[in-house]
C-alpha positions in Angstrom: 3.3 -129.6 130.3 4.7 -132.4 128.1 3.5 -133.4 125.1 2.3 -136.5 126.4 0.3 -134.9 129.2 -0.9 -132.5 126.5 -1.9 -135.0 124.3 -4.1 -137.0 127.4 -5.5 -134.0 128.7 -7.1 -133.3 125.1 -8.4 -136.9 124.9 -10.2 -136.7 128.5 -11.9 -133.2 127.3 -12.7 -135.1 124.0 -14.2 -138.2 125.6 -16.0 -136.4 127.7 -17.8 -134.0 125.4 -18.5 -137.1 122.9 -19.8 -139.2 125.7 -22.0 -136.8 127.1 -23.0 -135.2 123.5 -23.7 -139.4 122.4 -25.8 -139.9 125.4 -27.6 -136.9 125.7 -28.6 -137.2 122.4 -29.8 -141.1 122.4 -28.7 -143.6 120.2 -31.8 -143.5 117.7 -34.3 -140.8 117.0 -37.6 -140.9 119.3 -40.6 -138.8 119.0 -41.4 -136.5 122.0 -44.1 -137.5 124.6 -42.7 -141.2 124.1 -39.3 -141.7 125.8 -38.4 -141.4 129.5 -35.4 -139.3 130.1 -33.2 -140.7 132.9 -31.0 -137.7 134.3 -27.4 -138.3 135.5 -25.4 -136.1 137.4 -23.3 -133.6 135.9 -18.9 -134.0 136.6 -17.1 -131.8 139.1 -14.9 -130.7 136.5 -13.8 -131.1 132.9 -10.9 -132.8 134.1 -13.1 -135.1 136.2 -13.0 -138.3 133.6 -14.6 -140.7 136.4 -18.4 -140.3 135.3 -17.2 -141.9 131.6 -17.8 -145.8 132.6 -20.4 -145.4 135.0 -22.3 -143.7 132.1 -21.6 -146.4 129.9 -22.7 -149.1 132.2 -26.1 -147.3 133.2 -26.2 -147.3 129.0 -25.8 -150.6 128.8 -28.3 -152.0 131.5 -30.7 -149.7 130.1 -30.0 -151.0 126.2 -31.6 -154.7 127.7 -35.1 -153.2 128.3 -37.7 -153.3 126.1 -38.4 -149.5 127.5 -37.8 -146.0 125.6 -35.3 -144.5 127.9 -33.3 -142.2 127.1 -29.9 -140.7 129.3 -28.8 -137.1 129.4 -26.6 -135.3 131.8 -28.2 -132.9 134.5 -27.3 -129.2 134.3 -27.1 -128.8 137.7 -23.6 -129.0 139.4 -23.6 -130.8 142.5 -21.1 -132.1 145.2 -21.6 -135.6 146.1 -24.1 -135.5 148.9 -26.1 -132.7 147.6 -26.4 -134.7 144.5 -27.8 -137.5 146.5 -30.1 -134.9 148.5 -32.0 -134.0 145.5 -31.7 -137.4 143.7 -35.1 -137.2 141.8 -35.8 -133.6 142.5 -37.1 -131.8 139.2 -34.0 -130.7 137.6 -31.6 -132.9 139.2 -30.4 -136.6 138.5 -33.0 -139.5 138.5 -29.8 -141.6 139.0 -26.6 -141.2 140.9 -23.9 -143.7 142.0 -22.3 -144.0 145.1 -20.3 -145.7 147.9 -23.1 -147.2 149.6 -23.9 -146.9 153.8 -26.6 -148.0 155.3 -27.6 -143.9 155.8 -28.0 -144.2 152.2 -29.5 -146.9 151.7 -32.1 -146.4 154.1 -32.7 -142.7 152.1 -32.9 -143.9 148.7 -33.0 -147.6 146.5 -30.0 -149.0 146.2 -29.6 -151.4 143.1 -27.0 -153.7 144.9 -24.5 -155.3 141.9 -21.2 -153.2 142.5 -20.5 -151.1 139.4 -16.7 -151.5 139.9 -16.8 -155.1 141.8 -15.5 -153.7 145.1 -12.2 -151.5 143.5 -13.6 -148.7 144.7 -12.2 -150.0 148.1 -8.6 -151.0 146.6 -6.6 -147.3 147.7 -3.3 -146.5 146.2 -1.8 -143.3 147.4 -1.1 -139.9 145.5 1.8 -138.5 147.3 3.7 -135.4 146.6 6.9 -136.6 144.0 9.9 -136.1 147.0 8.1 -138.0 149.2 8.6 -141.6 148.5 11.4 -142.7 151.5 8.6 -141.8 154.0 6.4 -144.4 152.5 9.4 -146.6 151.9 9.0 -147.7 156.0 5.4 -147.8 156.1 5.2 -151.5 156.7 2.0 -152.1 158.4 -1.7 -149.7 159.8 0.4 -148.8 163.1 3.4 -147.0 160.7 0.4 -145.8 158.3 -1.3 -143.8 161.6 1.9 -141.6 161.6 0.7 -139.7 158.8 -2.1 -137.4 157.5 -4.7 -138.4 154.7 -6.8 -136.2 152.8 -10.2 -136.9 151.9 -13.6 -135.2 150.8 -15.3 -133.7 153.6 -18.8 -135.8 153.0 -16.7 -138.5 151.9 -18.0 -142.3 153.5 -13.9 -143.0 153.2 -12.9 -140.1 155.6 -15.2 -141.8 158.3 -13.3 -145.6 157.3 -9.8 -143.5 158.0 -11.0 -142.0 161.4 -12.2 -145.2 162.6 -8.9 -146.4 161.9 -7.2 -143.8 163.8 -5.7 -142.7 160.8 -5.6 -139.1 160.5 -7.9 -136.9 158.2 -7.5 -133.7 156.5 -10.5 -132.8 154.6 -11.9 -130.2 152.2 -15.4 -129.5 150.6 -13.6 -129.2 147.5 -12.6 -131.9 145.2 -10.1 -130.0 142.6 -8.5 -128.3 146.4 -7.8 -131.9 147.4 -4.8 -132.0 145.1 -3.3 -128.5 145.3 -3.2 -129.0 149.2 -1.5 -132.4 148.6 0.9 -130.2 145.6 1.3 -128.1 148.9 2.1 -131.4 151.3 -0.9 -129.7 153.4 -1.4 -133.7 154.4 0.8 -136.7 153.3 -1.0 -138.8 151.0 -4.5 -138.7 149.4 -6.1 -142.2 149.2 -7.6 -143.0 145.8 -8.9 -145.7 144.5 -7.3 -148.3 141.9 -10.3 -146.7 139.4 -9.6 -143.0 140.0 -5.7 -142.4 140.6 -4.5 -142.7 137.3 -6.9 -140.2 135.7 -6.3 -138.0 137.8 -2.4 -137.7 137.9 -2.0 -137.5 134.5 -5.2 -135.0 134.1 -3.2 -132.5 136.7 0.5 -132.5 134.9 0.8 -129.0 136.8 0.7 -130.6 139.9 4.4 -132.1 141.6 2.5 -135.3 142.3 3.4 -138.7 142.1 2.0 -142.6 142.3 3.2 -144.1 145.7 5.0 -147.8 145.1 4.6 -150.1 147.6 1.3 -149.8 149.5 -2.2 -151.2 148.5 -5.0 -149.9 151.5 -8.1 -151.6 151.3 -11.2 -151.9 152.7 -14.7 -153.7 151.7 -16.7 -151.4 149.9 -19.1 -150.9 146.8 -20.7 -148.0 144.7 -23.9 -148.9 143.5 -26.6 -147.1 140.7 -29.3 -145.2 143.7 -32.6 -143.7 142.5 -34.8 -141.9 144.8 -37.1 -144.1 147.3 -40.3 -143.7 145.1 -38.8 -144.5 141.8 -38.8 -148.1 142.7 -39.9 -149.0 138.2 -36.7 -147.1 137.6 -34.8 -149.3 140.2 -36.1 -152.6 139.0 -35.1 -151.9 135.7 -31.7 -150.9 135.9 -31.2 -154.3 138.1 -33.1 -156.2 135.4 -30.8 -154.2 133.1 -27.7 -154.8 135.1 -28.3 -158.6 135.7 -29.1 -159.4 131.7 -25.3 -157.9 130.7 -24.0 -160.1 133.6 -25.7 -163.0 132.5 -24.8 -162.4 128.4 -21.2 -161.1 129.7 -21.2 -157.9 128.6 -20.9 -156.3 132.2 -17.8 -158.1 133.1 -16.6 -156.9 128.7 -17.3 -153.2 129.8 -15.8 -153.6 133.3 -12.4 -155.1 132.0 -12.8 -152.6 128.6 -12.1 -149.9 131.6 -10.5 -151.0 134.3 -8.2 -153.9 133.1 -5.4 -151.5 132.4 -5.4 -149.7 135.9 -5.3 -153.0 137.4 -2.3 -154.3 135.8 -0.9 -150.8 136.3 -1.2 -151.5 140.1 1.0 -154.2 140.1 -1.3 -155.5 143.0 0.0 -158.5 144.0 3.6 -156.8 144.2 2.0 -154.5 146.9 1.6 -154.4 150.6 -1.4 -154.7 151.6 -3.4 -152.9 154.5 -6.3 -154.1 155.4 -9.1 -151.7 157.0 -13.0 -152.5 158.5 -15.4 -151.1 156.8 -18.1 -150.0 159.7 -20.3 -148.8 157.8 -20.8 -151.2 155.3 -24.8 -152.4 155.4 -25.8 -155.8 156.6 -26.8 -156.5 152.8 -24.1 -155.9 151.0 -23.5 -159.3 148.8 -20.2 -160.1 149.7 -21.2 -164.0 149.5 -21.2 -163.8 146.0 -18.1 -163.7 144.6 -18.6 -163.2 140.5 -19.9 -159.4 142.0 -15.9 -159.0 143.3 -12.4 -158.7 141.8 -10.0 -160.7 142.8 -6.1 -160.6 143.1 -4.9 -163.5 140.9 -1.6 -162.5 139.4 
């Protein structure tokens, strides 16, 4: 490992345990029997950074009430839909977020303003380092359905891929993903614009690399869900949620995150693929574009 790797390997850990220490513990002091504890689920690794600005935006929706709420992180560890399965349960989160389907949303309360304006859809490719020249020719979907993807098994993307006729190898596993990729078990592992960069330089051991050329996308959103009779709790993170929009300090916290990865992607220099999303519900509030990044380089 190189001492760069080394060095943001250490700072991931260290975010994460000051986050999650910061939130757990509230911002102020509040006397017992008075605050409402909201429960968030608990990462799928220490290396798993991608809970950090979800956190923070739940944080700051909830910092617009007039309401003693407080966040702390579930103990339970979960995989996604098991997570979502007990969404409210005693001992698991009150809160999760999530791609959204319409299977979900007719399970649970969706609060529908997309946390990461749609990127979540935006897929650049880990590939294994030698492997560049293949993607070199993929020009087009037809050239893309030559080769294998990997996915998460319960993942709403591996259904987006099939539908595509685009091949899927999946595992239950999130950390397995990238050793079978290390192990070019399939030939690229689709991640979104939000997650890829993380998670290369958070697995240094790993003979993996960013491919160049190719920018996959698909409408989608991940939105805050609560369980379906925790409809206060929904209100208020959308009231919570639509005050920072409205004062600006969503679209501050978004870009604090996420402006960096997307001038890493050097978007408009890609090619881009473009994918149906089939299972994208009816609702979903594509008409209103200050919810959606744009390309505008």
């Amino acid at each position: 490992m190189n001492t760069y790797s080394k060095h943001v390997s250490v700072f991931i850990v260290a975010a994460l345990i000051l986050l999650f220490t910061r939130v757990g513990q509230g911002a102020t002091e509040v006397h017992p029997g008075t605050e409402t504890v909201i429960l968030y689920p608990k990462p799928l690794s220490i290396k798993d950074s991608r809970p950090i600005y979800p956190v923070r935006l739940l944080q700051l929706a909830i910092s617009k009430l007039n309401k003693p709420y407080r966040l702390k992180q579930s103990n339970a560890l979960m995989t996604q839909s098991r997570a979502l399965r007990m969404v409210g349960k005693e001992n698991a989160a009150d809160v999760v977020w999530t791609m959204t389907t319409q299977e979900r949303e007719d399970n649970f309360i969706p609060i529908r303003i997309p946390i990461y304006k749609g990127l979540i859809g935006w897929r650049l490719f880990l590939i294994h380092a030698s492997d560049q020249g293949k993607f070199d020719q993929i020009n087009n979907l037809q050239d893309l359905q030559k080769l294998t993807a990997g996915q998460g098994h319960d993942w709403p993307d591996t259904y987006i891929l099939n539908n595509s006729d685009i091949d899927v190898m999946s595992s239950s596993k999130y950390e397995r993903l990238f050793d079978m990729l290390n192990r070019e078990r399939f030939d690229f592992f689709p991640r979104s614009l939000i997650e890829i960069w993380d998670e290369l330089e958070a697995r240094p051991e790993f003979n993996l690399t960013v491919e160049k050329n190719i920018l996959l996308r698909y409408p989608a959103a991940i939105y805050f869900f609560v369980n379906g009779d925790d409809k206060t709790l929904a209100a208020d993170i959308e009231r919570g949620l639509l005050a920072a929009i409205d004062d600006g300090s969503f679209e501050a916290l978004f870009m604090k995150y996420n402006e960096w990865l997307i001038r890493k992607g050097s978007l408009s220099e890609r090619r881009i693929i473009d994918l149906p999303n089939p299972i994208l519900p009816l609702r979903t509030p594509l008409q209103n574009p200050a919810l959606w990044y744009q390309i505008t380089d």
